[in-house]
C-alpha positions in Angstrom: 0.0 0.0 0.0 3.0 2.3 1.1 4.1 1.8 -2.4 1.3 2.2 -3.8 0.3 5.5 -2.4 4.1 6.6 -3.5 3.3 6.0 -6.8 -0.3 7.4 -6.9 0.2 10.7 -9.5 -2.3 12.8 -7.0 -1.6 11.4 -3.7 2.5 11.6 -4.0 2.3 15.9 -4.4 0.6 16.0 -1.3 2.2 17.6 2.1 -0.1 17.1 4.8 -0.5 20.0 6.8 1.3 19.2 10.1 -2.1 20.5 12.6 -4.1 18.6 9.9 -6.5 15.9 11.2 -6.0 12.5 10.7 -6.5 11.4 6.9 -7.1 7.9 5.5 -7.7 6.4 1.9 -10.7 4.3 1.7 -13.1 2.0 -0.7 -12.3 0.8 -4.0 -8.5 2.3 -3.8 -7.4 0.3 -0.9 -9.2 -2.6 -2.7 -7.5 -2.1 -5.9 -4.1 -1.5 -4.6 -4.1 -4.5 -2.3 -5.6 -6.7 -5.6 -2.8 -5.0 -7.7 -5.4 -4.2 -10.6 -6.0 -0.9 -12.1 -8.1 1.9 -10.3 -9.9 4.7 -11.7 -9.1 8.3 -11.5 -11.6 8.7 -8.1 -9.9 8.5 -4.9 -11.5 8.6 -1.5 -10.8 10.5 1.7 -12.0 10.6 5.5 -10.6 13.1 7.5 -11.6 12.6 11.5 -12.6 16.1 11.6 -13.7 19.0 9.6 -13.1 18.1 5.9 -14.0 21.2 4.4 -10.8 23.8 5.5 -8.2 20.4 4.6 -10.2 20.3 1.5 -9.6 23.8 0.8 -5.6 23.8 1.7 -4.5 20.7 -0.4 -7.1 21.8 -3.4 -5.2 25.2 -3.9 -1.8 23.1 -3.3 -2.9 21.1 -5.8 -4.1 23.3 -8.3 -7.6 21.6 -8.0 -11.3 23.5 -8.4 -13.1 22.9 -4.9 -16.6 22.1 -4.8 -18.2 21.9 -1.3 -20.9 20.4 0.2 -21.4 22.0 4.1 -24.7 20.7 5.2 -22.9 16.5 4.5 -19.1 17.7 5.1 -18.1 16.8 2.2 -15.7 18.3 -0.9 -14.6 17.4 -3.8 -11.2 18.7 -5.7 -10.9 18.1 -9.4 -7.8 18.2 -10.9 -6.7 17.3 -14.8 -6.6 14.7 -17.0 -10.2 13.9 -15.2 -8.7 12.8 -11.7 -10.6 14.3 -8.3 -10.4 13.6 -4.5 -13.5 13.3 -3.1 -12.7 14.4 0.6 -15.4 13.7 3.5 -15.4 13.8 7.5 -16.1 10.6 8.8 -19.7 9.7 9.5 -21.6 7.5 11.1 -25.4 6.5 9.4 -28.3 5.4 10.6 -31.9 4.4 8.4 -35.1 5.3 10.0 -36.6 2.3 7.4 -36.0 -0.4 4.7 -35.4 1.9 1.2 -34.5 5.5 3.3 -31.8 8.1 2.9 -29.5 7.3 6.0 -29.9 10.3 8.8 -25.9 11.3 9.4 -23.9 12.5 12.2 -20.3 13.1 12.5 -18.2 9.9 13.8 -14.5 8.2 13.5 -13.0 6.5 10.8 -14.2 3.1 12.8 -17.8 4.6 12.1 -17.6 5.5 8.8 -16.0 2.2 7.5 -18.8 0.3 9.4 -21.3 2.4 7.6 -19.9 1.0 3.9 -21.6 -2.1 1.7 -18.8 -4.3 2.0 -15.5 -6.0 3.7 -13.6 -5.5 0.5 -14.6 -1.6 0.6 -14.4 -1.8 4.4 -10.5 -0.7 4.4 -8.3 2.3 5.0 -5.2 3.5 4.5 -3.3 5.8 6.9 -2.1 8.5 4.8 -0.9 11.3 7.7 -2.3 11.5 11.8 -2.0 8.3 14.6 -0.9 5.0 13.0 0.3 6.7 9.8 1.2 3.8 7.0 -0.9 1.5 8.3 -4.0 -0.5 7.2 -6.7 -0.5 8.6 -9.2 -3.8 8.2 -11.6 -4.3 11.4 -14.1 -6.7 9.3 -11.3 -8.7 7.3 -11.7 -7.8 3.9 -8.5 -9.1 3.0 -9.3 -12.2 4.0 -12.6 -12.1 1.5 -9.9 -10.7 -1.1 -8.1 -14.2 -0.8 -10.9 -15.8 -1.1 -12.5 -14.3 -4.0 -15.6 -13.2 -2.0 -18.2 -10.3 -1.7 -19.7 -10.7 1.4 -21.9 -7.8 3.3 -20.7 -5.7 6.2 -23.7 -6.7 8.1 -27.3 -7.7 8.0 -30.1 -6.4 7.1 -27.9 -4.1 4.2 -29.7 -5.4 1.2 -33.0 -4.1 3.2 -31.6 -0.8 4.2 -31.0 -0.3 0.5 -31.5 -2.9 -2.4 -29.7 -0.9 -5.0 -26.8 -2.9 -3.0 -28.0 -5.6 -4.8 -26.8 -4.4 -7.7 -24.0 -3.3 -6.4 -22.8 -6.3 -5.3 -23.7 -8.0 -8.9 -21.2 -5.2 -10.6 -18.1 -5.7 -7.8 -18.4 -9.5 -8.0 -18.7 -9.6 -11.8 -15.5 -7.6 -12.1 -13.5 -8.6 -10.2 -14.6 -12.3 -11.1 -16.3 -13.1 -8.1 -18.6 -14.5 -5.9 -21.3 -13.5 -3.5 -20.4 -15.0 0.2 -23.6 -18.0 1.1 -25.5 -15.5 3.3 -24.6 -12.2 1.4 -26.2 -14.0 -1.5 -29.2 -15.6 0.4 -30.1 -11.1 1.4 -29.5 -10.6 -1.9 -32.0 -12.6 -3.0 -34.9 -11.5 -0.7 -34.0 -7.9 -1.6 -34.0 -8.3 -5.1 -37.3 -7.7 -5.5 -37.6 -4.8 -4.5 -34.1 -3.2 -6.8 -36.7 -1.9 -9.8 -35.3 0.5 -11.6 -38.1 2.9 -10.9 -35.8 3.9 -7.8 -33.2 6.4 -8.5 -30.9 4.9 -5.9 -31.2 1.4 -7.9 -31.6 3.2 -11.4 -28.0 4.8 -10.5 -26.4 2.1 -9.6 -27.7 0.1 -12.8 -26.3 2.6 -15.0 -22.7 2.2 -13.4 -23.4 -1.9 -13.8 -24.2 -1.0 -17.2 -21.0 1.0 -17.9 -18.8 -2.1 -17.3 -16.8 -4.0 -19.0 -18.7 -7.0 -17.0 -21.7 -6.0 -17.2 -22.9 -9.1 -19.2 -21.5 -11.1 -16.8 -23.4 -8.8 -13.9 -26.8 -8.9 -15.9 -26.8 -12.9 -15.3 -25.6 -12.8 -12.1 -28.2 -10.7 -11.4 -31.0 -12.3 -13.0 -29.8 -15.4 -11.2 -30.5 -13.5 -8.1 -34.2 -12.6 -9.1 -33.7 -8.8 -9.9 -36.7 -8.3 -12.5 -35.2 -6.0 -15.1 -32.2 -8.1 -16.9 -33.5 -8.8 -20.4 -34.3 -12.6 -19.9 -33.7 -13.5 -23.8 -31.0 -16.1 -24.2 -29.2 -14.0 -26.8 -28.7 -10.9 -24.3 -24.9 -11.6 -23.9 -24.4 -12.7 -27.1 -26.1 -9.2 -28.2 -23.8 -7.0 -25.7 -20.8 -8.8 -27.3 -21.9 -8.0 -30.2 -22.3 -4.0 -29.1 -18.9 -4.1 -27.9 -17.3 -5.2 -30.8 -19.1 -2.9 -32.8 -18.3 0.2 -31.0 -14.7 -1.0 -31.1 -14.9 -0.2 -34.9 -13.0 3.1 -35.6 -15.9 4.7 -37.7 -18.7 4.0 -35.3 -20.9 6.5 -33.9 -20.4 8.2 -30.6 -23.2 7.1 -28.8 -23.1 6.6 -25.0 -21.9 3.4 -23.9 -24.0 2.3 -20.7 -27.5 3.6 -22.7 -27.0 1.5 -25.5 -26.6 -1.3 -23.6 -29.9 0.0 -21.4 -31.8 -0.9 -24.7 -29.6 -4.2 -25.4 -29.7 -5.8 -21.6 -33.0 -4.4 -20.3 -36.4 -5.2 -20.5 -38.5 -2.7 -22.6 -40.7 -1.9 -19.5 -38.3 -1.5 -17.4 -36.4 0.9 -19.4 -39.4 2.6 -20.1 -40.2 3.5 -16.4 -36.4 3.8 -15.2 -35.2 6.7 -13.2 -32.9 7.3 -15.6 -32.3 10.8 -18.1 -34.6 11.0 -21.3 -31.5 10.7 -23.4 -30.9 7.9 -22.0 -34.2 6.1 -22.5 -34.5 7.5 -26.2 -31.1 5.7 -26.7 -32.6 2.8 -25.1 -35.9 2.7 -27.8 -33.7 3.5 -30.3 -30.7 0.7 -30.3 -33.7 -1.8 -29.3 -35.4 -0.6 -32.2 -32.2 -1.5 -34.7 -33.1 -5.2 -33.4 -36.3 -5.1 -34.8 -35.2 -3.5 -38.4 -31.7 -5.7 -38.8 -33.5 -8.6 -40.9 -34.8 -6.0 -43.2 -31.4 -3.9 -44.0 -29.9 -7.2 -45.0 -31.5 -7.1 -48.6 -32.1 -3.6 -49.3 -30.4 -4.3 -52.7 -27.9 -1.8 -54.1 -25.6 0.9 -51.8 -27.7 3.7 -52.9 -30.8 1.9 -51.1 -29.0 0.7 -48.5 -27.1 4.4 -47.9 -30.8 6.2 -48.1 -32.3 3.2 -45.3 -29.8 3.9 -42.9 -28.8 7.5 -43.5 -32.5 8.0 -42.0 -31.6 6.1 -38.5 -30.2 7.7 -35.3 -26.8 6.3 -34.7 -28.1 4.0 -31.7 -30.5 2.1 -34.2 -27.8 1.6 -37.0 -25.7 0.1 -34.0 -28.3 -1.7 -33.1 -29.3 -3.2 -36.6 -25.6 -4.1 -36.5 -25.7 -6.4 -33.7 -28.8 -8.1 -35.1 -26.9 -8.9 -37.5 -27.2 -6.6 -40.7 -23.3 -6.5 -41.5 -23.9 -4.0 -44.2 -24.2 -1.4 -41.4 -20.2 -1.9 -41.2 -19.7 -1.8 -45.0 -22.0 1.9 -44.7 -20.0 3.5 -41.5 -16.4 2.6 -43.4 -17.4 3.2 -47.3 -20.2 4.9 -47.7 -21.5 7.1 -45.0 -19.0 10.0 -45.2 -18.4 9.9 -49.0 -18.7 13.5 -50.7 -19.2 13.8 -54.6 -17.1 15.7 -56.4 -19.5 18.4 -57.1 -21.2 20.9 -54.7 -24.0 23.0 -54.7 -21.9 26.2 -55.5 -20.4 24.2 -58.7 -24.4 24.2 -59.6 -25.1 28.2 -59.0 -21.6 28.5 -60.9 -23.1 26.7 -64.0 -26.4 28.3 -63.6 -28.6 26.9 -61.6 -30.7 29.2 -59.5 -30.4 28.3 -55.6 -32.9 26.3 -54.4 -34.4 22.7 -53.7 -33.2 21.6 -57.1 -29.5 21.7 -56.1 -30.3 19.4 -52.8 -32.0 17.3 -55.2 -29.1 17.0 -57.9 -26.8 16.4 -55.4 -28.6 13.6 -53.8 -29.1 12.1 -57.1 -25.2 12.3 -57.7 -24.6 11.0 -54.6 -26.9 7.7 -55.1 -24.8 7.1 -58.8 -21.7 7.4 -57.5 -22.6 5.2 -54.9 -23.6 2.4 -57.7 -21.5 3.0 -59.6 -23.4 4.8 -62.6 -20.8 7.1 -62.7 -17.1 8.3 -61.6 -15.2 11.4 -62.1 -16.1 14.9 -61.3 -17.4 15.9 -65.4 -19.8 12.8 -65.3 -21.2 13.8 -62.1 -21.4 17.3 -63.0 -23.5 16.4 -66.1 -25.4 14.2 -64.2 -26.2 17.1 -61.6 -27.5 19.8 -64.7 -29.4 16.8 -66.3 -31.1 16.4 -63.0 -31.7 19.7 -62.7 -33.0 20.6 -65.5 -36.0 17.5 -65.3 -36.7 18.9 -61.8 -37.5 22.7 -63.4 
């Protein structure tokens, strides 16, 4: 961990005020570090104390923007390159019932690691105060590390909050694996009750859904009984399928974790999902490429085939790709983005008056040169005036 932490590109620039309170790195860092697999650029801080001044001091060392949060005690620094600290005092929660927003008082690092999901995220790093360098580990998550386990910090957590449900689906899927006997026994009572009408769940499902796992997660979870998985035996098959398509250097930019929303979900439950518009409309959209994929694969001749999918949104070409219509590859690498040699001021230059006859021409140039009716720009161009002049 020492190491580690030495090596950490944020965490090695900082000098810890010497009055400072006692500061530990906890969660999925610890985790990550003792695993030795990659981390993401979020790292997470408890101060025993008052975050927000610390916060404020190693943000402008730092070179950081600081965005506070008084009423919770909590701050976050973002720095370049898309890194940030998020910096909180410990806490200690409570839940007044099953499915509640935890009431939260101030409390010690003990406190706030008993308050987290599980043993593996359970652990803390000294970074600077009493028992500097060491690790901290009062409900043996390194031991469920050995073993390959997620197991929950206590019971009753899936009830507090079944969007931990999900959560424990996504850790276990990547990190390959598997849900301790009486963890997974909670889980499965609870998982009724994880719908994605609940933002809490909603939000977790969308970072299950941004994983490189998540097919993996999706059956572990529909093993478990949560109701929204797509149950269709092609799912993973499908969000392999997605993958490799949006591995393809000319596909669209469309947002990962919604496209697979519309691949990996049930249509009802996307359409009632605490989740942004977009993010449904993606949904519809890449689900409706499904539908339309048999279809595109005898449109007939590249001119057809350029018109058909030139009238999609980007999600439902992708999605007519993983059901299979292949052409949609042939159309994002040859034909999407190819431009005639003669433009609509070529037209005005020759005479024709502005208007919807140039659109018109050009289209019509564009469809031959995709069939290959014709080829250089003086074939084209008399192909534009002919088709202007039957349009006057």
């Amino acid at each position: 961990m020492a190491g580690w932490v030495a090596r950490n590109p944020v965490l090695h620039r900082i000098v810890w005020p010497p009055d400072a309170p006692r500061v530990s790195l906890v969660g999925g860092a610890v985790r990550d570090a003792i695993l030795g697999v990659r981390h993401g650029p979020d790292l997470d801080l408890v101060v025993e104390g008052d975050a927000l001044p610390l916060a404020g001091r190693i943000g402008q060392a730092l070179g950081g923007r600081v965005i506070t949060h008084a009423r919770f005690g909590t701050a976050r620094i973002e720095l370049a390159h898309g890194q940030h600290l998020d910096i909180v005092s410990a806490r200690r929660e409570s839940y007044r019932h099953p499915g509640a927003l935890p009431d939260v008082t101030p409390g010690s690092l003990a406190d706030d690691l008993a308050r987290r999901d599980f043993t593996v995220n359970a652990m803390a790093f000294v970074l600077h105060g009493a028992g500097e360098g060491g690790l901290v580990d009062p409900h043996d998550g390194r031991t469920d590390l050995g073993a390959g386990r997620i197991r929950a910090l206590r019971g009753g957590a899936f009830a507090e909050d079944p969007s931990r449900v999900v959560r424990a689906v996504r850790y276990a899927a990547r990190l390959g694996f598997r849900l301790e006997v009486g963890t997974e026994a909670e889980a499965r009572i609870s998982a009724a009750a994880a719908t994605l009408d609940r933002s809490r769940v909603a939000e977790e499902a969308t970072r299950l859904l941004g994983e490189d796992a998540c097919a993996v997660a999706l059956g572990m979870g529909e093993a478990l009984g949560l109701a929204w998985p797509d149950p269709a035996p092609a799912r993973a098959d499908r969000l392999g399928a997605l993958d490799a398509a949006l591995r393809r250097p000319a596909a669209p930019p469309v947002g990962v974790w919604a496209l697979r929303l519309g691949i990996g979900v049930t249509e009802d439950a996307v359409r009632d999902a605490a989740v942004p518009g977009w993010a449904r409309a993606v949904a519809r959209e890449v689900r409706s490429g499904l539908d339309l994929s048999a279809g595109l694969r005898d449109v007939g001749t590249p001119s057809r085939i350029d018109a058909a999918l030139g009238a999609l949104p980007a999600a439902t070409q992708v999605g007519a790709l993983v059901g299979g219509a292949d052409v949609v590859e042939r159309w994002w690498d040859e034909w999407r983005d190819l431009t005639p040699a003669v433009t609509g001021a070529d037209l005005v230059a020759a005479g024709v008056r502005p208007g919807p006859r140039i659109g018109a021409s050009l289209r019509a140039v564009r469809a031959a040169v995709l069939d290959g009716e014709v080829t250089g720009q003086g074939e084209q161009m008399a192909l534009a005036l002919a088709e202007a002049g039957r349009l006057r």
